[in-house]
C-alpha positions in Angstrom: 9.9 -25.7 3.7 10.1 -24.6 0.7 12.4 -21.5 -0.4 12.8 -18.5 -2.9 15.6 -18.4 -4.9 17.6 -15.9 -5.3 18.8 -14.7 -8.5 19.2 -12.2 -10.9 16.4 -12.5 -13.0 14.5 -10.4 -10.2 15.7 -7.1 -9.8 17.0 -6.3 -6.1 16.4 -2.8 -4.5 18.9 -0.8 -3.7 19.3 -1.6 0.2 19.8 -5.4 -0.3 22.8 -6.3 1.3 21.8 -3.5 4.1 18.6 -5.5 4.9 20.7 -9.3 4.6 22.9 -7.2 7.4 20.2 -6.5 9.4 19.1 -10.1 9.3 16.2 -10.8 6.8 14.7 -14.1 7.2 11.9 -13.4 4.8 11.6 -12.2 1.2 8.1 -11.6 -1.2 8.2 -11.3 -5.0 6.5 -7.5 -4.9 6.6 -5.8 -8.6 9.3 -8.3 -9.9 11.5 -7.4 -7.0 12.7 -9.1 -3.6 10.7 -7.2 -1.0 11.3 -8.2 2.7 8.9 -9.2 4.9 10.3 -10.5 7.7 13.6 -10.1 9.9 12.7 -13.2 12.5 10.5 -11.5 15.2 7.3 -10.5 14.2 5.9 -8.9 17.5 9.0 -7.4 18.3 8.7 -5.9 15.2 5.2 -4.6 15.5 6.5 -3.5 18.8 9.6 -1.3 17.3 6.7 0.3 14.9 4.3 1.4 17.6 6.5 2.5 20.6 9.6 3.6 18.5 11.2 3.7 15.1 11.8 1.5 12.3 13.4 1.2 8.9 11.6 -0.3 5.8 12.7 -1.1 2.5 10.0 -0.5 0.1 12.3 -0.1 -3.1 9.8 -2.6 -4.9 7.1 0.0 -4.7 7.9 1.7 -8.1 6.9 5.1 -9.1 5.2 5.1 -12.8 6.1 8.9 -13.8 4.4 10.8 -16.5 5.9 13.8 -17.8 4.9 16.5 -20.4 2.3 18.9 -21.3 -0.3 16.5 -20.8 0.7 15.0 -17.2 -1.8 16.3 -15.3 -4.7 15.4 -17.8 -3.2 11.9 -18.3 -2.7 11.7 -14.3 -6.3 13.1 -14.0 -7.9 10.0 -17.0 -6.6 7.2 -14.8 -7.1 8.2 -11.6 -10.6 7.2 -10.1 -10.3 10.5 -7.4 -10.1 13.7 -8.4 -6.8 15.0 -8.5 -8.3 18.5 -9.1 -6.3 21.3 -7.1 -3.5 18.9 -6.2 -0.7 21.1 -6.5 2.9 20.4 -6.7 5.1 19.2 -3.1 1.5 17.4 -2.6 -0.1 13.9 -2.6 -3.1 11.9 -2.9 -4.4 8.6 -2.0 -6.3 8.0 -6.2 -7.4 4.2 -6.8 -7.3 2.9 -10.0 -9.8 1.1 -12.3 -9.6 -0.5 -15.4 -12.2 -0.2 -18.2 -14.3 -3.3 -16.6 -14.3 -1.3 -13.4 -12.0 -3.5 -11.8 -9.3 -2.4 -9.2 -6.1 -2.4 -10.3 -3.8 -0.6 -8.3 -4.1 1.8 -5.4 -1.3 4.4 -5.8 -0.4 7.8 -4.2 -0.4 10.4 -6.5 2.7 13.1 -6.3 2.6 15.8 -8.0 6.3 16.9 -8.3 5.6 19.7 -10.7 2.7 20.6 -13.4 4.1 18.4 -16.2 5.9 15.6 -13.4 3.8 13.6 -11.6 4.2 10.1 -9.8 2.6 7.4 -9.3 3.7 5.0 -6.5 2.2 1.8 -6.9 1.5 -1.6 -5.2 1.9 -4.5 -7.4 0.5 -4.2 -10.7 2.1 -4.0 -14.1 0.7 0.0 -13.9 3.8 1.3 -15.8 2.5 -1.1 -19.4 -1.2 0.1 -18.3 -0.5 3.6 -18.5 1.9 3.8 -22.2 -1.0 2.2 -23.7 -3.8 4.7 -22.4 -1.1 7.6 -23.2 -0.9 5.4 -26.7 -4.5 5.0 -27.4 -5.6 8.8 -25.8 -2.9 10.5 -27.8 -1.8 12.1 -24.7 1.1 14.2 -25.1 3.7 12.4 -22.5 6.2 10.2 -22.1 5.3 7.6 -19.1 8.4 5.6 -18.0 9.6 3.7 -14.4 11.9 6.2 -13.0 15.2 5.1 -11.0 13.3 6.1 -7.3 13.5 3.5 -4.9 11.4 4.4 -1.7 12.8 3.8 2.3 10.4 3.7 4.6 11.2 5.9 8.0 8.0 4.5 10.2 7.0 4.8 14.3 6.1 7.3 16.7 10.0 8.5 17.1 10.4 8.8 12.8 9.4 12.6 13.2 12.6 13.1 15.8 14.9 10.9 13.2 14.0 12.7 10.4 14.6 15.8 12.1 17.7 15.3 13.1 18.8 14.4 9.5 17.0 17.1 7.9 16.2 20.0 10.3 13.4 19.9 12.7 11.9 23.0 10.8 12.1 21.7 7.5 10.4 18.3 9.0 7.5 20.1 10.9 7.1 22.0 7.6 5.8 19.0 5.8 2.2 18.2 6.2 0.1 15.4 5.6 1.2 13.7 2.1 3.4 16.6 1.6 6.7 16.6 0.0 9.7 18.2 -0.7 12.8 17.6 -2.6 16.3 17.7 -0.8 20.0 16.1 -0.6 21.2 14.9 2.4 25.0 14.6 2.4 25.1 14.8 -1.6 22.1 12.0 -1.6 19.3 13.4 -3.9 15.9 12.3 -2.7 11.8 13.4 -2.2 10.8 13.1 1.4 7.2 12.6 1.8 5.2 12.3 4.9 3.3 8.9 4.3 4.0 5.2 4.5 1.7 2.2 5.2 1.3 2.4 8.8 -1.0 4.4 11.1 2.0 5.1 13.2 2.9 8.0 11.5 6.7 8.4 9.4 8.3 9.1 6.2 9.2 7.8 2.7 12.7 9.1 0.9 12.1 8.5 -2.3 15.9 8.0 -3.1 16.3 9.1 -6.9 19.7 7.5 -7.7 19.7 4.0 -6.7 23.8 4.2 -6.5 23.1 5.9 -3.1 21.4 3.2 -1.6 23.5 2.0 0.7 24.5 5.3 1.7 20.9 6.1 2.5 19.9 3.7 4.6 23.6 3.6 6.4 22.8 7.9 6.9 19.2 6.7 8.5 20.4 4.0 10.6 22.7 5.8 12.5 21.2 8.9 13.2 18.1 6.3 14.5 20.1 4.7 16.8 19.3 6.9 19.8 15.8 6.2 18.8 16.4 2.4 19.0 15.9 2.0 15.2 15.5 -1.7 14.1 14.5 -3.5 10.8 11.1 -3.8 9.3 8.6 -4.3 6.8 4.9 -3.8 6.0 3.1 -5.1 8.9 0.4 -7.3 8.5 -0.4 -6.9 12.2 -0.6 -3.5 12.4 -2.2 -3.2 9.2 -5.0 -5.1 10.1 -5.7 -3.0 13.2 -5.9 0.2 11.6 -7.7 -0.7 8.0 -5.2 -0.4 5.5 -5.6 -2.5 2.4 -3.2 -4.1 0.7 -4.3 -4.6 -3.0 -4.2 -8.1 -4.4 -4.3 -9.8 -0.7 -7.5 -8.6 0.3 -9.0 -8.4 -3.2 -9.5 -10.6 -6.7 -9.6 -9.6 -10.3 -12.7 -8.2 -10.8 -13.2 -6.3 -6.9 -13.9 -2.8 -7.7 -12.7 0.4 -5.6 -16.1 0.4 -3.8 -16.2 -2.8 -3.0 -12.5 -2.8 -1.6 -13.8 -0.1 1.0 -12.2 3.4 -0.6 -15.8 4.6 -2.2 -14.9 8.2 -0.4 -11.9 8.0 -3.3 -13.8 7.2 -6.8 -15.6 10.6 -7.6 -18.3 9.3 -9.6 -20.5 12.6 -9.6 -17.7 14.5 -10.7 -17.3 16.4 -14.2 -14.1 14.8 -15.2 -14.0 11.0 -16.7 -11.6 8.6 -15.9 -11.0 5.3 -16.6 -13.8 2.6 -15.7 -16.4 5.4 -14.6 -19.7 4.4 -17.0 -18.7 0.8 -15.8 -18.4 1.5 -12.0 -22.0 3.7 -12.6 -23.4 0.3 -13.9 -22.0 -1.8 -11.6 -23.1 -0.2 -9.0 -27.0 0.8 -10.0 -27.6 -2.8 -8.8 -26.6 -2.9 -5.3 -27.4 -6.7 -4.9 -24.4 -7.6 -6.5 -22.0 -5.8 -4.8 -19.9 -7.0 -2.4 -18.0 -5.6 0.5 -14.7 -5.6 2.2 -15.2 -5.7 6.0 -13.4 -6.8 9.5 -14.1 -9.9 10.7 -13.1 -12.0 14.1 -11.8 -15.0 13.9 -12.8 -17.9 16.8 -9.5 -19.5 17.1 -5.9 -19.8 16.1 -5.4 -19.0 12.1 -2.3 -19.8 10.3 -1.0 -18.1 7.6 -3.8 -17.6 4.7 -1.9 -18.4 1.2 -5.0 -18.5 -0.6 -8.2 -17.1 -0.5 -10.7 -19.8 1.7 -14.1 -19.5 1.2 -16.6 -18.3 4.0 -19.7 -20.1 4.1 -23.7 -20.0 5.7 -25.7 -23.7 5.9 -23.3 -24.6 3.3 -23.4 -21.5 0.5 -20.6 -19.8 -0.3 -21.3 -16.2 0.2 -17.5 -14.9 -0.1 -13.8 -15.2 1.2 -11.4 -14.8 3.6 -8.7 -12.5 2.3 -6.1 -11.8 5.5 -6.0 -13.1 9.1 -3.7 -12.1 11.8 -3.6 -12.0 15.7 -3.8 -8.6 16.8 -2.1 -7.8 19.7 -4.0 -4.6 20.3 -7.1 -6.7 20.6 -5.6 -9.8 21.9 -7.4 -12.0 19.5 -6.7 -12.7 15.3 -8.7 -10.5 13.6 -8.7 -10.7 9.4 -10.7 -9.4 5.9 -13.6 -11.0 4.3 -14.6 -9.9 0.5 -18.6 -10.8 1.0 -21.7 -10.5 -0.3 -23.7 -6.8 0.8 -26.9 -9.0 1.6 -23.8 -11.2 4.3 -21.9 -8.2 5.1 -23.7 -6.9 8.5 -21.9 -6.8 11.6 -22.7 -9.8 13.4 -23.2 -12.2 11.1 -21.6 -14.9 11.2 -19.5 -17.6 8.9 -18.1 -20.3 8.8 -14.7 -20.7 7.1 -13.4 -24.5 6.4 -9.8 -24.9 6.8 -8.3 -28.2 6.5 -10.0 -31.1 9.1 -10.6 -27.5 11.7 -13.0 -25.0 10.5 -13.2 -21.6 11.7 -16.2 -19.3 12.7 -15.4 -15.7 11.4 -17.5 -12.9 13.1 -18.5 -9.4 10.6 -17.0 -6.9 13.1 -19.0 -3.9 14.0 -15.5 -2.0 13.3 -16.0 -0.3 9.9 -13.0 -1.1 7.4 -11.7 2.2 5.6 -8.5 4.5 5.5 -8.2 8.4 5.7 -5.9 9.3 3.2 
């Protein structure tokens, strides 16, 4: 099988050696970093994340800040949502386009004060994209990668965890993609509720990466009561509860629409951003649109580690993106990017894989997150 080396041309978070203690088996290259993704057990894992707690590093999803008079304009221009009345200690869910149109990142949006915000990014060079619209806008800011290096604090028990380290008051304080700065034990951080699951949790955005160990050692052992275990991003749970993950379930030129977060591109409202006149275009012609939707899958699906094409009476009409078994639903359940006039619930695919094809189903579960 073949391995990732490990080196020091790619930048390591700063809970490495806490997540080689805890036993990670599995690393991905995420935003030129190691990012785990596995510790050995994947259903116990999902398990930990549903019924209890779990810890998470997410280090390798950066922040892009932009800081000056200008922030909140500059914030505003590249952002597909509007950020309008987001006011600082809050968060949004604001996709990202490029001039073409195209999808290029699906950050949260923080708003840390009226000339700081963040931007905390999947895995997309957003940091470059954003000092040349600054450049070429003459917006006054300086946009720069900060040192803040998420943990993710994720599960049904995370709320009791966190409490315990920080208060329960202050905890029950923070809403929905609301955050706060505070120190625990000397370790300066921004606690946010929010995380990629649907089971509910925290990030500490830790902002000195010297503390990392520290941090996660703090979180670990007040979690223990709680059963805490290592994690990462789960595919599994994902899956069941429609969260996309930008670049797996989408190619180069899939817009925000089509990726299923049309409730987040405001294209009726008064301010511009980045990519609007070419999303209005794209989308005055609803035949070439496509759509990201749930699909079930007939039979046993390994690991997808490339897009495979879905097929009817020989036409390709799109892709299969993702595929996991879901153990909520007791069968592997995954993401096709298809064609509008393929995309209805019901209709079925066929997906060739090696000497065994597959039949994919369009679920009548509509894809889409609440954020």
């Amino acid at each position: 099988m073949a391995e990732i080396t490990i080196g020091s041309r790619i930048k390591k978070s700063p809970y490495y050696n806490c997540t080689l203690a805890a036993g990670v088996t599995h690393f991905t290259i995420y935003n030129r970093m190691y990012m785990p993704t596995s510790y050995g057990d994947p259903v116990g894992e999902y398990e930990r994340l549903n019924t209890g707690v779990s810890i998470w590093d997410v280090g390798a999803e950066r922040q892009v800040e932009i800081s000056g008079p200008d922030a909140r304009a500059m914030a505003q221009y590249v952002s597909a949502r509007s950020l309008t009345g987001l006011k600082p200690g809050r968060a949004r869910y604001a996709p990202m386009a490029n001039y073409d149109g195209h999808l290029i990142n699906d950050p949260i949006a923080l708003c840390l004060a009226e000339g700081r915000w963040w931007l905390s990014i999947a895995d997309s060079d957003v940091v470059l994209f954003c000092q040349g619209v600054a450049g070429a806008m003459g917006f006054d800011v300086e946009v720069f990668e900060p040192d803040v290096s998420p943990l993710a604090v994720q599960g049904p028990r995370a709320e009791d965890l966190c409490g315990d380290l920080f208060g329960a008051e202050l905890i029950e304080s923070i809403g929905f993609f609301h955050h706060r700065e505070v120190e625990l034990d000397g370790i300066e951080m921004v606690i946010c509720r929010s995380g990629w699951s649907r089971q509910g949790g925290f990030e500490l955005f830790l902002t000195d990466g010297s503390r990392g160990e520290d941090l996660w050692n703090a979180v670990w052992e007040a979690g223990e009561k709680y059963g805490i275990g290592p994690g990462t991003p789960n595919q599994m749970e994902r899956l069941e509860n429609g969260l996309l993950s930008y670049r797996s379930d989408t190619d180069a030129t899939t817009d925000p629409i089509e990726a299923g977060l049309g409730a987040y591109v405001n294209l009726d409202a008064d301010h511009d951003f980045v990519g609007k006149d070419a999303l209005i275009r794209r989308h005055a012609d609803p035949s070439s649109r496509r759509r990201l939707v749930n699909v079930t899958i007939n039979s046993e699906v390994a690991v997808i580690d490339q897009p495979w094409p879905a097929t009817i009476d020989g036409e390709m009409v799109g892709e299969l993106r993702a595929a996991s078994w879901s153990p909520k639903l007791g069968r592997n359940i995954g993401l096709a990017l298809l064609g509008v006039a393929h995309a209805e619930p019901g209709t079925k695919l066929r997906v060739d894989v090696g000497e065994t094809p597959l039949e994919i189903t369009v679920s009548d579960v509509a894809f889409g997150v609440s954020l």
